[in-house]
C-alpha positions as CSV (number, residue, x, y, z in Angstrom):
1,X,0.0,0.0,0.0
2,X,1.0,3.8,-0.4
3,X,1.1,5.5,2.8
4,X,2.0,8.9,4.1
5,X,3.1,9.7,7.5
6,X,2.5,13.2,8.9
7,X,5.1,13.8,11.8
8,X,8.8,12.3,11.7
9,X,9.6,11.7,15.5
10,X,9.7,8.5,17.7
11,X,6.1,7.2,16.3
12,X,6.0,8.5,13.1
13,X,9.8,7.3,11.7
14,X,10.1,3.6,13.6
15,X,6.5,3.2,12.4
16,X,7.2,4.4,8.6
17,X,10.4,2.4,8.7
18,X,8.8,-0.5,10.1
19,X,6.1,-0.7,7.3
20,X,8.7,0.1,4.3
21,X,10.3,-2.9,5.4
22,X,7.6,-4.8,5.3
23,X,6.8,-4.4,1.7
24,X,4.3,-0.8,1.9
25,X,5.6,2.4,0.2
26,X,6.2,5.3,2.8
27,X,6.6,8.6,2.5
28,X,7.2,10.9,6.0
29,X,6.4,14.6,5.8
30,X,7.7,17.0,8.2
31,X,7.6,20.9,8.5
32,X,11.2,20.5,9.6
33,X,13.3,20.7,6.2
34,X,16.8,19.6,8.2
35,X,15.1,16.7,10.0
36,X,13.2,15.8,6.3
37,X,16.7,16.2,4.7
38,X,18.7,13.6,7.1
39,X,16.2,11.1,6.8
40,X,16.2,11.2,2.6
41,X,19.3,10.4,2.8
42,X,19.2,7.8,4.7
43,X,20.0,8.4,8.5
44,X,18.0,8.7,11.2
45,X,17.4,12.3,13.6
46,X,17.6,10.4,16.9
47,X,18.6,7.5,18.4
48,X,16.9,3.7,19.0
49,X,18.9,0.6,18.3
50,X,18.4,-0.7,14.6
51,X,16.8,2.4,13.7
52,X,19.8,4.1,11.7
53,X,20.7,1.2,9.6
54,X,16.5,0.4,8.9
55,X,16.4,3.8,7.5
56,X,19.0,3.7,5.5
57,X,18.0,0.6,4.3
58,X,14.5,1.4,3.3
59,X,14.9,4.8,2.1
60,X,18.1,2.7,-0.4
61,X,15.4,0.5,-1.8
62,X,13.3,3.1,-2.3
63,X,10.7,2.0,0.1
64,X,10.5,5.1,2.5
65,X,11.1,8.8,1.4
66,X,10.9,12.4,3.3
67,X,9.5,15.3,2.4
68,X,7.8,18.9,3.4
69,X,5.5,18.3,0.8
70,X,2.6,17.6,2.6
71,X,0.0,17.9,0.0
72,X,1.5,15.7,-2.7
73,X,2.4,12.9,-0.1
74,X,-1.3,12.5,1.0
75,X,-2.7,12.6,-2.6
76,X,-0.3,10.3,-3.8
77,X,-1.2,7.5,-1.0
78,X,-4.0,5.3,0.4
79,X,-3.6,6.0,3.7
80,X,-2.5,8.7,6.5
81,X,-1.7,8.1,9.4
82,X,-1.0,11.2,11.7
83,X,2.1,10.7,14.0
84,X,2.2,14.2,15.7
85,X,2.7,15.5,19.1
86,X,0.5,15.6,21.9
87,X,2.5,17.6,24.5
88,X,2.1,18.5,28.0
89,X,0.0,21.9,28.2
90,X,0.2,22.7,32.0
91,X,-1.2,19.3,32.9
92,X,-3.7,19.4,29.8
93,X,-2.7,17.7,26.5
94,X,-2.0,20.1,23.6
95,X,-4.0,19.4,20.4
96,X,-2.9,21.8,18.5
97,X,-0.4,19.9,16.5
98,X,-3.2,17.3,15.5
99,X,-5.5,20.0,14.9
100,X,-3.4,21.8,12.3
101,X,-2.1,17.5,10.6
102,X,-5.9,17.0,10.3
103,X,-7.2,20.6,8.9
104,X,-4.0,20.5,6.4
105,X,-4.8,16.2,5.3
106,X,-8.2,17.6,4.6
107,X,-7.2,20.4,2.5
108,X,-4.9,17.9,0.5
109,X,-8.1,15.8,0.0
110,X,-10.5,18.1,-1.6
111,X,-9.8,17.6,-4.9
112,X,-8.8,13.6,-4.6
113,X,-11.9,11.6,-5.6
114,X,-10.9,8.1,-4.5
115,X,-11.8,6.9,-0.6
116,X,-8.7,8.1,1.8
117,X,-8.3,6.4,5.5
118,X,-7.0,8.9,7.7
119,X,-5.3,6.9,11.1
120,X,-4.8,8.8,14.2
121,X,-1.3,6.7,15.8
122,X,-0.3,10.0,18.0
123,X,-2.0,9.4,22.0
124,X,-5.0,11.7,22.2
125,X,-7.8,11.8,25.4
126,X,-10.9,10.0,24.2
127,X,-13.2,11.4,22.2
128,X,-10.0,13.5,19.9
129,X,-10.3,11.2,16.9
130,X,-14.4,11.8,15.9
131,X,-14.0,15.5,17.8
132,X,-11.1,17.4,16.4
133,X,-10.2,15.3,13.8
134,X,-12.9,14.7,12.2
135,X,-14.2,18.1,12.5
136,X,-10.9,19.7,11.1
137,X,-10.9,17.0,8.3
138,X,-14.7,17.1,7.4
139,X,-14.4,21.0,7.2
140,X,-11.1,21.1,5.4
141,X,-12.1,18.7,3.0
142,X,-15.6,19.5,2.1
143,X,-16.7,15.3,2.7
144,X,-17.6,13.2,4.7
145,X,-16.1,10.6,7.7
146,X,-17.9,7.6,6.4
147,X,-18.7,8.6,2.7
148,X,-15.2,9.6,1.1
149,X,-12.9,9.7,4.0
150,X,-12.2,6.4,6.3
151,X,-11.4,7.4,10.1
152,X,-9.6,5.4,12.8
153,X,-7.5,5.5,15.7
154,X,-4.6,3.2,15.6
155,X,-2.4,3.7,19.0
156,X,1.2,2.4,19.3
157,X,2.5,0.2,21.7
158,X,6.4,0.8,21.5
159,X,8.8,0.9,23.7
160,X,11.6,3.1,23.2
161,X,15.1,1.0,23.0
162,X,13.1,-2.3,21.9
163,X,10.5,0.3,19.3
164,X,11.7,-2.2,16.0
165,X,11.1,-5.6,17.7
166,X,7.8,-4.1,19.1
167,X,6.2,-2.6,16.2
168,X,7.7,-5.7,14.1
169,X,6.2,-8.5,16.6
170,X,3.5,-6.8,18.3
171,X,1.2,-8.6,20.9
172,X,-1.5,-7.0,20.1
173,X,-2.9,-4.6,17.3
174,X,-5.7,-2.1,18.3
175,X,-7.6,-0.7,15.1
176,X,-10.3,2.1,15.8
177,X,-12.7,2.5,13.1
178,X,-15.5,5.1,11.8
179,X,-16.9,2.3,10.1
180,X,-16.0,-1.2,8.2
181,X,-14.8,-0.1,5.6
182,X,-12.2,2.1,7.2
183,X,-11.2,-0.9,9.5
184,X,-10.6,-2.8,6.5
185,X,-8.4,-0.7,5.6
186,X,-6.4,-0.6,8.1
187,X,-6.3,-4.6,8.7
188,X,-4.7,-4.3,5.0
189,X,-2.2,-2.5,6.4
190,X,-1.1,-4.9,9.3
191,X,-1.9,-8.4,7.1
192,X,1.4,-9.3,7.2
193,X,1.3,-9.9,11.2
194,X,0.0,-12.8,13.2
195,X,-1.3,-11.7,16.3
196,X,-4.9,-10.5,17.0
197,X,-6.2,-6.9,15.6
198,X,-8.6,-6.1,17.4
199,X,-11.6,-4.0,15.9
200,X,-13.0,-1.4,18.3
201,X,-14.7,2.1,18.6
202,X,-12.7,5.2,18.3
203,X,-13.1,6.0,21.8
204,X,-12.6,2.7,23.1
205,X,-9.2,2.7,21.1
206,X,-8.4,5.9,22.4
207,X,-8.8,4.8,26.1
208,X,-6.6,1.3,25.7
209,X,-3.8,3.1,25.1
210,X,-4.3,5.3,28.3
211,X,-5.5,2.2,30.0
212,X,-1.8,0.5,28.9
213,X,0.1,3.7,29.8
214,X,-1.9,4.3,33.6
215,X,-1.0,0.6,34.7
216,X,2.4,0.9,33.7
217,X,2.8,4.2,35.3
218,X,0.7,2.4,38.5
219,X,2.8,-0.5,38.6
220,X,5.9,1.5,39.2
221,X,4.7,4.2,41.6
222,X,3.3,0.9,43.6
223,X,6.7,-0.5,43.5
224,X,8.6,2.4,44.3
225,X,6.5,2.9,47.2
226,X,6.6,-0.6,48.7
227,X,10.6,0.2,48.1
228,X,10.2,3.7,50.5
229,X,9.2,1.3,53.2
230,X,11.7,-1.3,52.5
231,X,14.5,1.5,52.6
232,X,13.3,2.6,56.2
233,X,13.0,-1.0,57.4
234,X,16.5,-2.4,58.5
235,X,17.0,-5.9,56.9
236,X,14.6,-5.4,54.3
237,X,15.3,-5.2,50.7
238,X,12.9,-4.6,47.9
239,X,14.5,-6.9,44.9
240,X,14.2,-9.5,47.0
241,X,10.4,-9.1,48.3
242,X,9.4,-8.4,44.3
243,X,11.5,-11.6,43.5
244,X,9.0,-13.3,45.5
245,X,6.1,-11.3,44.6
246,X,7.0,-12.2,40.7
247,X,6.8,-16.1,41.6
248,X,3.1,-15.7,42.0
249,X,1.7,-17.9,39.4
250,X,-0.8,-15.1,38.5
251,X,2.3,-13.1,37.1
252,X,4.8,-15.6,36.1
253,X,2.4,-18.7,35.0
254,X,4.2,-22.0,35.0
255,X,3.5,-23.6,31.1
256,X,4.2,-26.9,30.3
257,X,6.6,-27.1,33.1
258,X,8.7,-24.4,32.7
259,X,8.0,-20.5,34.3
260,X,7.4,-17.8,31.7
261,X,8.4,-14.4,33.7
262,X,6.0,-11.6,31.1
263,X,8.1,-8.6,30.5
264,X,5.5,-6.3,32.6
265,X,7.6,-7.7,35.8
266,X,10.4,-5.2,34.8
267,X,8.0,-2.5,36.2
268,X,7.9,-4.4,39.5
269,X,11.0,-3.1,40.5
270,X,12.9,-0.8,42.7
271,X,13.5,2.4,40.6
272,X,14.0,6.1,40.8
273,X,10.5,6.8,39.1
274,X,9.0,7.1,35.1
275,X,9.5,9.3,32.6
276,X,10.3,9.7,29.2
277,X,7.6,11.5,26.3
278,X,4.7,8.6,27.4
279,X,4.0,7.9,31.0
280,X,4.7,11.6,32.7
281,X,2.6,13.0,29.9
282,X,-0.3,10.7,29.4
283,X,-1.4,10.1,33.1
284,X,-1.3,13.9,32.9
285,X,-3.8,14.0,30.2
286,X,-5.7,11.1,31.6
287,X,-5.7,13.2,35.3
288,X,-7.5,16.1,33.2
289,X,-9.5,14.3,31.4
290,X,-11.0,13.0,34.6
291,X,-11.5,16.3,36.3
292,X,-13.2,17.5,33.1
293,X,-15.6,14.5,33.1
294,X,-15.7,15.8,37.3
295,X,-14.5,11.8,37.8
296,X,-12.5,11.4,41.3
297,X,-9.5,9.2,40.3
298,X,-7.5,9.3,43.9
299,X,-5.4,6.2,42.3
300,X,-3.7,7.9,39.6
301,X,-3.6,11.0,41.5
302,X,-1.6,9.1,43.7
303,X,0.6,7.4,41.2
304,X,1.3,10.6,40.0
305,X,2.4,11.9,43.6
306,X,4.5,9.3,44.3
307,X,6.6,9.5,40.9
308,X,6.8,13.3,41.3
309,X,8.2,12.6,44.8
310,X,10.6,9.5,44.0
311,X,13.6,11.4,43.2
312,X,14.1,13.5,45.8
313,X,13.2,10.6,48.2
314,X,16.1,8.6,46.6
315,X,18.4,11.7,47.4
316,X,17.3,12.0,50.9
317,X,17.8,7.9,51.3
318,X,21.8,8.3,49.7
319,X,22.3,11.3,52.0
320,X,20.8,9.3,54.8
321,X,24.0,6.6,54.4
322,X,26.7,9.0,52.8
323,X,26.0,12.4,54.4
324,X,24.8,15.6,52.9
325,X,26.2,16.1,49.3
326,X,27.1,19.8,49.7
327,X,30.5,20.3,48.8
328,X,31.0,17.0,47.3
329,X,32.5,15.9,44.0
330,X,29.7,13.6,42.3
331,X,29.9,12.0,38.7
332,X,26.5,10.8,37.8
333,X,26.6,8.0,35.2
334,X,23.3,8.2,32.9
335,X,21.2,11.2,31.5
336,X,18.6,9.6,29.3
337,X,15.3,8.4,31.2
338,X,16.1,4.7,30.2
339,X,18.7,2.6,28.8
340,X,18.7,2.4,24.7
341,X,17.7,5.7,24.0
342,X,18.5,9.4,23.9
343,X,15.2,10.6,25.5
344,X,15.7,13.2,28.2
345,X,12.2,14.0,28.3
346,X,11.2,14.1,32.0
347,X,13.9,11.8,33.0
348,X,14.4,10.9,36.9
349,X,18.1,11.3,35.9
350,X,17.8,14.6,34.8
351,X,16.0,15.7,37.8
352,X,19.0,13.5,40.1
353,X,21.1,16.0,38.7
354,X,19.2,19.4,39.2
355,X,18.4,18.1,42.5
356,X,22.3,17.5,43.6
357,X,23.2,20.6,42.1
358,X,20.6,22.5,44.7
359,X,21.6,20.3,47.5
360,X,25.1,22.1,46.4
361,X,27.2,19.1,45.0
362,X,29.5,19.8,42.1
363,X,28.4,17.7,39.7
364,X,29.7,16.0,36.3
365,X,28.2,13.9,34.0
366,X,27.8,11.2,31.3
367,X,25.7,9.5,29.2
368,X,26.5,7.1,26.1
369,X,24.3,8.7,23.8
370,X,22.7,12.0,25.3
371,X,25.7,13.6,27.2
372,X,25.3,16.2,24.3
373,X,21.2,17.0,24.2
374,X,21.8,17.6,28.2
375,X,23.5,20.4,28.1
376,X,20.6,22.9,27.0
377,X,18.6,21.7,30.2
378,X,20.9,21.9,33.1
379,X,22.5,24.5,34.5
380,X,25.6,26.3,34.1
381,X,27.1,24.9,37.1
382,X,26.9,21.1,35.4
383,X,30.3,19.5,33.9
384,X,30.3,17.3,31.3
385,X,32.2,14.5,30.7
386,X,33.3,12.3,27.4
387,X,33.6,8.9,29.2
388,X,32.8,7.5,32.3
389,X,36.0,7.3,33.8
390,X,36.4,11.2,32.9
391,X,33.0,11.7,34.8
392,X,34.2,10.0,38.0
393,X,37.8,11.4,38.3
394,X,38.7,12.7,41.4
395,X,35.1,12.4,42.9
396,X,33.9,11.7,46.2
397,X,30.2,9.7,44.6
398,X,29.4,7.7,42.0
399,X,25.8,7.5,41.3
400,X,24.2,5.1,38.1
401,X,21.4,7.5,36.7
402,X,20.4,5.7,34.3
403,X,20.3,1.5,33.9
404,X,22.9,1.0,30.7
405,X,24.4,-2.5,30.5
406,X,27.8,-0.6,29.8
407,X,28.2,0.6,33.6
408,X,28.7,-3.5,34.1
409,X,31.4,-3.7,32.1
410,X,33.5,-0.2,33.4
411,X,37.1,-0.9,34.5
412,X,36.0,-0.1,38.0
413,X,39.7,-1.2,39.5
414,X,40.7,1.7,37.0
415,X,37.8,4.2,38.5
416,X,39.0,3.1,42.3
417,X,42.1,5.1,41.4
418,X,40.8,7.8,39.7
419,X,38.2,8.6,42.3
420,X,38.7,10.5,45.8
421,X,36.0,8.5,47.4
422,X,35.0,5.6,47.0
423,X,31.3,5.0,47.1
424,X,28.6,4.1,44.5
425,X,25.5,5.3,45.1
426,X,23.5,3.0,42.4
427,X,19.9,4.5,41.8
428,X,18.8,2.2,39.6
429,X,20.2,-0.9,41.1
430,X,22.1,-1.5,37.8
431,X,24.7,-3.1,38.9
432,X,22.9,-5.5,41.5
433,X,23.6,-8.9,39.9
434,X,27.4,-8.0,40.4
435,X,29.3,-8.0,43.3
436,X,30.0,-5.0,44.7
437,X,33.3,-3.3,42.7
438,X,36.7,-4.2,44.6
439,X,37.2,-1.5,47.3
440,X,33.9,0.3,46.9
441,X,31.0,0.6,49.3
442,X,27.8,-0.1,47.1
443,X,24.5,1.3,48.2
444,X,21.4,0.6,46.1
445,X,17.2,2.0,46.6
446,X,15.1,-0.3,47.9
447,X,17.2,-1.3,50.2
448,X,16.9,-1.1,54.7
449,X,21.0,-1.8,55.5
């Protein structure tokens, strides 16, 4: 199938390059002529493992192209599927950016005469897709949702660091529709997968993906609070009560003799909170949505509170067993707000840093892949290092900000030498299933002493 995807970020390029390689013709379009530039030839704008080399595959076979035209990419394909932002507005999610994609694929479809699907894959509150969509489309357009123009709401489910493998072996595919036609469509689209696609209402599709987003986030605010407890509780330790916890055959079912451990038991863990462009963002929305429909939701408030609280509690819990960081030399290892990407977006990490540098440490840092994108958000007070060992030299603290199987493998004999002090304050617990680096005192969250 043709298909043109309006916005070029995390959504919009691993889905284009995703379909391109599975056999569709893609074409991105972008207002952003440097970002539409660097893809047409071939490389991607950020980073996610695979990604680079998928694109440059694709766009080499000709499969997926860039371009500002908008116009000309919509009336040259089947499909559209809108890939825009949704940003934080002050707690409220910003439509403007889907509002403008819709209004400008309906004035591209005035004067096409064949039937147009028009797939909403950006996170909107329910209600977005057959409100401002359709209204911005139907007006633009001069047609109808039903008649000449299909509707649906297609959410993504990817994880940033695995996006590829999710998009390309997805558990589930969620499929919105106006109508039957449009659904069709859209089940075209995804006929090369074997998993169920699962035809819904617009609304309903709308609310599974908050309903996937808000356990996720609720997951790991419960977890982090159960780990609050465990780090005031001497003996106690977290990892080990959610090892147990996992074993419950209700989360880790024992088939045909051997126990399958789901991936959802990574957010049963000791961690210094969520973020990234998702879960901050979306159980925002969801919050606002609520008060708008005058719907108590003290849960997710609560998740919410937690998470906004995590990082300064982790802070107060390595002060607690090194003393007060004022004065103190600290390299912080890990920027982005997980391993496998270069999102800064709301990262606990981020806010370790901000927070150290008001508690009045002296603070240096370094990330694999996002040292660079940092340096715009923190202030001026903030070194920045080109390696990890750089990072740590001559410091009092270590502290892991962010998970990245790399830390694992640091020279940390070498570091011992290069650092005045010589404790490692891991707040992510990262480095867990080691033992403890020669000559270092390890102290990890979750943990009572």
């Amino acid at each position: 199938m043709n298909i043109s995807i309006i916005g070029t970020g995390y959504v919009g390029l691993v889905s284009g390059a995703c379909l391109a390689q599975l056999g569709h013709k893609v074409v991105c379009v972008d207002q952003l002529t440097a970002r539409v530039v660097r893809i047409a030839g071939g490389n991607a704008p950020f980073f996610e493992p695979g990604l680079e080399q998928l694109v440059a595959d694709t766009v080499a076979s000709g499969a997926l192209s860039a371009t500002v035209d908008l116009v000309s990419a919509v009336q040259q394909s089947e499909i559209t599927l809108i890939a825009v932002g949704t940003p934080d507005a002050d707690g409220h999610i910003d439509l403007s950016q889907i509002e403008a994609a819709s209004a400008a694929i309906g004035q591209a479809l005035k004067n096409k005469p064949e039937y147009h699907v028009v797939a909403v894959k950006s996170t909107v509150v329910p209600g977005t897709t057959d409100g401002v969509v359709r209204t911005a489309l139907e007006h633009a357009a001069g047609k109808s949702v039903g008649a000449e123009i299909g509707l649906c709401m297609n959410p993504e489910f990817l994880r940033e660091g695995t996006a590829i493998e999710d998009f390309m072996t997805p558990d589930r595919i969620v499929i919105g529709a106006s109508d039957a036609n449009a659904a069709s469509v859209m089940q075209m689209v995804y006929a090369a997968f074997d998993c169920p696609k699962v035809v819904m209402s617009l609304r309903n599709a709308e609310f599974t993906k908050y309903a996937s987003n808000a356990l996720l986030a609720t997951l790991i605010s419960f977890s982090n609070e159960l780990a609050s407890l465990c780090e005031q509780t001497p003996g106690a330790d977290a990892e080990v009560v959610m090892d147990g916890l996992h074993l419950d055959k209700r989360l880790s079912p024992v088939v045909d003799g051997h126990r399958v451990r789901p991936g959802i038991l990574s957010y049963l863990r000791p961690s210094s909170g969520y973020g990234g462009s998702c879960l901050p963002k979306d159980v925002a929305a969801l919050l606002a949505y609520a008060r708008g429909k005058n719907v108590a939701t003290p849960l997710l408030e609560a998740v919410a509170q937690v998470n906004a609280a995590r990082t300064g509690a982790v802070l107060d819990l390595a002060e607690e067993r090194i003393g007060a960081f004022a004065g103190q030399k600290v390299g912080v290892l890990g920027l982005a707000f997980k391993s496998g990407t270069d999102d800064l977006r709301h990262s606990p990490a981020i806010q370790l840093v901000e927070q150290l540098s008001d508690r009045g440490a002296h603070v240096t840092v370094y990330d694999p892949v996002a040292t660079d994108l940092a340096r715009p958000l923190l202030n001026g007070t903030v070194k920045y290092a080109g390696c990890a060992v750089e990072a740590l030299e001559g410091g009092d603290v270590a502290i892991i900000g962010t998970a990245w199987p790399e830390w694992s493998e640091l020279d940390w004999p070498k570091i011992r030498k290069a650092m005045r002090g010589n404790v490692i304050f891991d707040a992510r617990n990262s480095l867990r299933t080691l033992d403890p680096p020669k000559d270092f005192i390890l102290y990890q969250i979750g943990n009572g002493g």
